[in-house]
C-alpha positions in Angstrom: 20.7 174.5 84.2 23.6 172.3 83.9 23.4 169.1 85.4 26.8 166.3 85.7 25.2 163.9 82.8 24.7 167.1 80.1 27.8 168.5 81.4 29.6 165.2 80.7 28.7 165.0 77.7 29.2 168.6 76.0 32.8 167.6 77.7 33.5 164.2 75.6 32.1 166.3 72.2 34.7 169.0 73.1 37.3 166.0 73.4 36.3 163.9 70.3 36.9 167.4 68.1 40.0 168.5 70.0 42.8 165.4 68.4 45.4 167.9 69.0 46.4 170.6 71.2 46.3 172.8 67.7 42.9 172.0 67.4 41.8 171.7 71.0 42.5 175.5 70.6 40.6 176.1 67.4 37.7 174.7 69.7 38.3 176.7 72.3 38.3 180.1 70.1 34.7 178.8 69.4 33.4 178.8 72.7 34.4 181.8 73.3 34.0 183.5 69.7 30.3 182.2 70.9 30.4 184.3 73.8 31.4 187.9 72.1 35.1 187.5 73.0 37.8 189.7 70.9 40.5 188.3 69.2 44.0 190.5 70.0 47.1 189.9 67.7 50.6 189.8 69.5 52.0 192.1 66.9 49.8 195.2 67.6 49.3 197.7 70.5 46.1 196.5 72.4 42.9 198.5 73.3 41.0 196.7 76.3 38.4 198.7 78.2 36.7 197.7 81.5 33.4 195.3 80.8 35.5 193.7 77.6 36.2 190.1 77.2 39.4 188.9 74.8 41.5 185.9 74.1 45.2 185.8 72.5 47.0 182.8 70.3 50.6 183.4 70.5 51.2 180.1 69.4 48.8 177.5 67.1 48.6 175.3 70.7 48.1 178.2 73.4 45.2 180.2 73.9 44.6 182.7 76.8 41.2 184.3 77.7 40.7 187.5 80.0 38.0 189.5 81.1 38.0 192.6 82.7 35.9 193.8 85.4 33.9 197.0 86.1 35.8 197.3 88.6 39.1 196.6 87.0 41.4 197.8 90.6 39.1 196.3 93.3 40.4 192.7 92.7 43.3 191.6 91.4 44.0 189.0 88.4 41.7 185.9 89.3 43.7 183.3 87.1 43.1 179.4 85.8 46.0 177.5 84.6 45.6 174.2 82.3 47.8 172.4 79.4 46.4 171.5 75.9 48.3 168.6 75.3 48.3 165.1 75.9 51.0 161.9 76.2 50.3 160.8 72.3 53.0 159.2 69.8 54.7 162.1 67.2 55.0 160.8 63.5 58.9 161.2 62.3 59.1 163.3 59.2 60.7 160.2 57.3 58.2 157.8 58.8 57.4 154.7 56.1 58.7 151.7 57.0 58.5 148.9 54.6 58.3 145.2 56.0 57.1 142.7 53.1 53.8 144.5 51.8 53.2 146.0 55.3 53.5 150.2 56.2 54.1 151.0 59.2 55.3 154.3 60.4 58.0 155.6 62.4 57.2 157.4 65.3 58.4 159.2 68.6 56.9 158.8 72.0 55.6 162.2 73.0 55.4 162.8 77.0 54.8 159.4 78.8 51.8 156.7 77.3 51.0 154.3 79.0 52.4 152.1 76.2 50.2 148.7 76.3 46.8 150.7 75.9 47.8 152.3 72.8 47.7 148.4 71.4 44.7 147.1 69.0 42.6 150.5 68.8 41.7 152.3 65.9 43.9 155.5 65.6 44.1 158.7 63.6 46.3 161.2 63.1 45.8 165.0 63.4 48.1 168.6 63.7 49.4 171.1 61.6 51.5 171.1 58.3 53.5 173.9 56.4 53.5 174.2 53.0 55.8 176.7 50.8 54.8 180.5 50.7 55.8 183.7 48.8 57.3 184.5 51.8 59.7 181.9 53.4 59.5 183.2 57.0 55.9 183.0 57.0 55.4 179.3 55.7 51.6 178.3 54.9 50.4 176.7 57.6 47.8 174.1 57.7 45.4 172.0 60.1 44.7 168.4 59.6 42.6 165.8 61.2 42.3 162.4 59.5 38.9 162.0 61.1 39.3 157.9 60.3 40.6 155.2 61.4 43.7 155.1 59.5 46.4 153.5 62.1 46.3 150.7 64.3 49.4 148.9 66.8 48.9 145.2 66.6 50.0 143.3 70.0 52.3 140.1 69.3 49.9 137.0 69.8 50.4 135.4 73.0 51.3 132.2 71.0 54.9 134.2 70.3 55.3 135.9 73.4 54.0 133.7 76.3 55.3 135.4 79.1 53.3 138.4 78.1 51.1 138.5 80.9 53.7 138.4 83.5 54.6 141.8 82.5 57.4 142.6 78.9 59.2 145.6 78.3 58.2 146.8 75.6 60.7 149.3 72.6 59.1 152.5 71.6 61.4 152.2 68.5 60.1 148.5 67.7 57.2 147.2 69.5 54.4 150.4 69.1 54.7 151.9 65.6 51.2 151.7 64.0 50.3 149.8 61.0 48.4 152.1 58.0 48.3 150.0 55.1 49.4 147.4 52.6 51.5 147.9 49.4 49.2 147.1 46.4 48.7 148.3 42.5 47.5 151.9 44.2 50.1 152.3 47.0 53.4 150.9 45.9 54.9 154.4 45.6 56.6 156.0 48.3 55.8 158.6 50.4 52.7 157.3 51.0 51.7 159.5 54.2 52.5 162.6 52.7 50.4 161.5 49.1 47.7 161.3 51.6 48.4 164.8 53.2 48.7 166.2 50.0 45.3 165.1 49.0 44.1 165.9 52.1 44.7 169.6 51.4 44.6 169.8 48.0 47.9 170.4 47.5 51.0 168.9 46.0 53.5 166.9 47.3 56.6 169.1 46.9 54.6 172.3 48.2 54.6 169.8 51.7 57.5 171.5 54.3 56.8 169.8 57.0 54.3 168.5 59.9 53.6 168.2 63.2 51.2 165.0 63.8 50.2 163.1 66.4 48.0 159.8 67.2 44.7 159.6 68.5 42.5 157.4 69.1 39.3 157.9 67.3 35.7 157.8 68.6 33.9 159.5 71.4 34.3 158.7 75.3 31.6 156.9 77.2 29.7 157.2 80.4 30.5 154.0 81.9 29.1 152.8 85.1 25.9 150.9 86.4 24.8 153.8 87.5 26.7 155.9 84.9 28.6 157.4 87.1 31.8 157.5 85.0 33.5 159.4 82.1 36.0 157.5 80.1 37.5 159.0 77.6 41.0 159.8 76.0 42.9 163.0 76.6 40.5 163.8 79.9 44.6 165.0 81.4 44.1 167.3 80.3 41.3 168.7 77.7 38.5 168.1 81.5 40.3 171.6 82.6 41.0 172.9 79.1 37.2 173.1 78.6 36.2 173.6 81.9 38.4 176.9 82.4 36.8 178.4 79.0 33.7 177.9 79.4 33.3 179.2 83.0 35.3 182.7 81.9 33.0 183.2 78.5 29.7 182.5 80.8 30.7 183.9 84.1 29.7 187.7 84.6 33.3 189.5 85.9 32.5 192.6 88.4 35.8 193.0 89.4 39.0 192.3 89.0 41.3 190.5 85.5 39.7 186.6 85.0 42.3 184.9 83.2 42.3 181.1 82.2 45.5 180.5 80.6 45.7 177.2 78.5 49.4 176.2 78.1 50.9 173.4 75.7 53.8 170.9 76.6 53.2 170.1 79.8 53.8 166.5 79.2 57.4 167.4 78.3 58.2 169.9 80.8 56.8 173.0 79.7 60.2 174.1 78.3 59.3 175.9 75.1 57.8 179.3 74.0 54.6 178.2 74.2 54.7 175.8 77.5 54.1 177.7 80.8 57.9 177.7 81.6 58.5 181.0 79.8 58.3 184.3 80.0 55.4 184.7 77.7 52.4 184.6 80.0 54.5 186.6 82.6 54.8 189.5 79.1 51.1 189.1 78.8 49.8 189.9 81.8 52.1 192.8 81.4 50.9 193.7 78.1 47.3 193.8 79.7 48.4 196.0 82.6 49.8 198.2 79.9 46.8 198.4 78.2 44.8 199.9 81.2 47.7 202.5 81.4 49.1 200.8 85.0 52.3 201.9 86.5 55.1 199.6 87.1 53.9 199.7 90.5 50.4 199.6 90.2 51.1 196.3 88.2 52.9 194.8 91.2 50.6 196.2 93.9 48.0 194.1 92.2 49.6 191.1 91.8 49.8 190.7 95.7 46.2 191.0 95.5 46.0 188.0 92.9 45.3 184.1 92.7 46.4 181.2 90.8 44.2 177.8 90.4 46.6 175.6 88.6 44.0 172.6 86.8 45.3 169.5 86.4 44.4 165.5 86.9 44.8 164.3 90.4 45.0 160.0 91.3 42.3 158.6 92.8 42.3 155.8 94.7 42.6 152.7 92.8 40.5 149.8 93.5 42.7 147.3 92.7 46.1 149.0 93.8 45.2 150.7 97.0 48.9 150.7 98.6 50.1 153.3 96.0 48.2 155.6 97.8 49.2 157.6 100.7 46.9 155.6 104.1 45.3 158.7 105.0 44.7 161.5 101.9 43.4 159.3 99.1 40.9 160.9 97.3 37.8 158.7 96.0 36.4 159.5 92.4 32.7 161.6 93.0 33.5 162.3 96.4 34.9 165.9 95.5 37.3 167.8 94.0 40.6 167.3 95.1 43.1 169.6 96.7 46.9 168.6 95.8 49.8 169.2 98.3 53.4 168.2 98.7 56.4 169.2 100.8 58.7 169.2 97.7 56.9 171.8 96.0 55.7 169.7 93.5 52.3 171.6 93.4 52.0 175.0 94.2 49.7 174.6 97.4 50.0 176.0 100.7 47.8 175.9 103.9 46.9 179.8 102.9 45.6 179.1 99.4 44.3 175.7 100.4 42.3 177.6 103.2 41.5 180.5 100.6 39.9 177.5 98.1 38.2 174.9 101.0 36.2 178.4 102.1 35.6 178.7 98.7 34.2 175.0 98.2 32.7 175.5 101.9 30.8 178.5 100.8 29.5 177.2 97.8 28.7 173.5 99.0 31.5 172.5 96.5 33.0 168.8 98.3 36.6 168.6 98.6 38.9 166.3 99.1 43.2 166.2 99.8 45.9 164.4 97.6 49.5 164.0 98.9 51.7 161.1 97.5 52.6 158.0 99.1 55.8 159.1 100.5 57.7 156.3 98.4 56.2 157.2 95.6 57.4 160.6 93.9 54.0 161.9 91.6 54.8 164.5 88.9 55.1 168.0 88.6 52.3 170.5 87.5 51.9 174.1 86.1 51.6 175.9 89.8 55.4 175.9 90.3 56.1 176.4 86.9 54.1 180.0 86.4 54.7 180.9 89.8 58.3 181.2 89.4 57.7 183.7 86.8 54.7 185.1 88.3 54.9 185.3 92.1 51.1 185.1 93.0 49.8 183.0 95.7 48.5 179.6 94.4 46.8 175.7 94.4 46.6 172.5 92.5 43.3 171.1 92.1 42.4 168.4 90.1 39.5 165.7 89.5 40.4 162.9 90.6 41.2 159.9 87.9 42.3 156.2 87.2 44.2 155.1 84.5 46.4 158.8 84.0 48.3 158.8 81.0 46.2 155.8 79.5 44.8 155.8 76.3 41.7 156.0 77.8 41.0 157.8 81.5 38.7 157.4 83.8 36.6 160.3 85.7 33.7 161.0 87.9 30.5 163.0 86.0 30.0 164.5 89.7 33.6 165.7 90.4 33.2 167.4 86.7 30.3 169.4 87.6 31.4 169.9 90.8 34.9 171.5 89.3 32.4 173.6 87.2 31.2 175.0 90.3 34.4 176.1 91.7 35.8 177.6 88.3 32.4 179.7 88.2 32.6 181.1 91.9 36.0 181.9 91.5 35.7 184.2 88.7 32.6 186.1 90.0 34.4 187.1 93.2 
């Protein structure tokens, strides 16, 4: 039986492993390789049959999972959105820069860090790297994770920067690219990084195309808390859902009906590429899938109406110390519930239907809910519902757990609210 502590913690191991959204997918193909899940290739004709569970890669940072039901027709597709990646910093491919017998490398800012927590932590680096091939449209491709603590962003003493406290701007192109070494006998050469890749993966240096790699900070979250009533940990926006959608699909039984938990990269940027949710692709899958149980054009679309979308992401609790940012009367309290996101502009997908479609839900299930709308002066992002439901018109909500410090370098959630969203995922898919 699960309870919020065990469940907390199988969470933060998930996290620790998952340093980048490529490998916070090779985690998830575990859990659900564990579970007797079928891998399907984009490139060939797919053979599903009712009772079978299967998941797809299209891309090294998306997965998607899907069940099918017994009763494939009764139900439509019963469908959990979430995003793989976090706000991190991205490593240039010319990256060394030499300042007296200091490293450092140059970096990009990837989706939006809150910049001053990055600062003084011990940080790692992990993604993927392509190396040459017999074939050149097929390059090699490779997964890293430095596993150390290789990188670190020094603040500025507050001897040479004494207004620091009152609040300084700070230069993603000056003030936050991470220190990884000195030059010495053994690392005078250039292309230091790469030497280090290279050896990595027993390679060369020239057979070394290119990389994607991001910044991470190493080490496992903690339950923090006099009562432990806390998870803080990096990434939790949004690696909480990411886990939490794949393990309820590989353990919950499907009578009837498509489960689905789609796990989406680029979020943080917009969701504007192949593999982000604002594309066609999932829409093509769920067509592909239809296609695969022999479905009619019509049939596909009859079903759809019959469908349901519960779009994952971090929702803002109320802050302790900053309670004005929040609207005065739906601020949602960490481990008072899971909370239910709504705005007139759209923002998330919810409506007063699928809001009352998820609180009977919750109500049924003793699941404890709570409602998030933003201070009205204060404009809150976007999330995946709008996205995938302008591609796929099925009736939807934003949920979320509620969290301080979004976007930090290290988050802060409730071990209750986790469970609790658990419980939801798990009801859902055995409708």
């Amino acid at each position: 039986m699960k309870t919020s502590m065990s469940y907390s913690k199988d969470l933060m191991t998930f996290i620790e492993k998952s340093t980048s959204p490529y490998h916070s997918v090779i985690q998830g193909k575990k859990i659900l390789d564990e579970k007797g899940f079928k891998e399907l290739n984009m490139k060939d004709e797919w053979q599903v049959e009712k009772g079978g569970k299967y998941y797809v890669i299209p891309y090294s940072s998306m997965i998607i999972a899907f069940t099918l039901g017994e009763y494939v027709d009764k139900m439509g597709y019963k469908i959990i959105i979430s995003h793989t990646d976090s706000p991190s910093f991205k490593i240039k491919p010319v990256s060394e820069i030499k300042t007296d017998n200091y490293i450092t490398l140059n970096t990009e800012v990837y989706g939006g860090p809150v910049y001053y927590t990055w600062f003084d932590r011990p940080l790692s680096l992990a993604g993927k790297v392509a190396l040459k091939s017999d074939n050149p449209m097929k390059p090699l491709i490779k997964y890293i994770d430095f596993k150390k603590s290789v990188l670190t962003i020094p603040s500025l003493a507050i001897h040479m920067n004494r207004e620091v406290n009152k609040g300084v701007e700070l230069s993603p192109q000056k003030d936050t690219l991470p220190l990884i070494g000195q030059i010495n006998k053994t690392l005078s050469k250039d292309n230091y990084l790469v030497s280090y890749i290279a050896k990595e993966l027993g390679t060369e240096i020239e057979n070394i195309l290119d990389f994607d790699l991001y910044l991470y900070l190493t080490g496992k979250g903690n339950v923090v808390g006099i009562n432990e009533e806390f998870v803080q940990s990096s990434r939790l926006d949004d690696l909480a859902m990411v886990y939490t959608s794949l393990v309820s699909i590989a353990n919950t039984e499907n009578k009837s009906g498509i489960n689905i938990a789609a796990c989406f990269d680029n979020e943080e940027i917009g969701s504007r590429t192949k593999q982000g949710a604002d594309s066609v692709l999932f829409s093509n899958i769920i067509e592909r899938i239809s296609m695969a149980l022999s479905r009619t054009r019509s049939k596909q679309y009859r079903m759809l109406e019959e469908s349901f979308i519960i779009s994952a992401d971090a929702a803002h609790a109320l802050h302790p110390n900053a309670v004005e940012k929040n609207d005065p009367t739906n601020r949602p309290v960490i481990n008072e519930g899971i909370v239910l996101k709504l705005s007139a502009k759209q923002s998330y997908a919810t409506d007063c239907e699928s809001t009352g479609t998820i609180q009977q839900l919750c109500d049924e299930n003793k699941i404890p809910y709570q409602k998030f709308v933003n201070h009205s002066c204060i404009p809150g992002g976007k999330t995946l519902g709008p996205v995938v439901t302008a591609y796929l018109p099925i009736k939807a909500v934003d949920v979320g757990v509620p969290m301080l410090a979004m976007h930090s370098i290290n988050e802060l959630v409730g071990v209750d609210d986790l469970l609790n969203m658990s419980k939801l995922f798990d009801n859902f898919y055995a409708l």
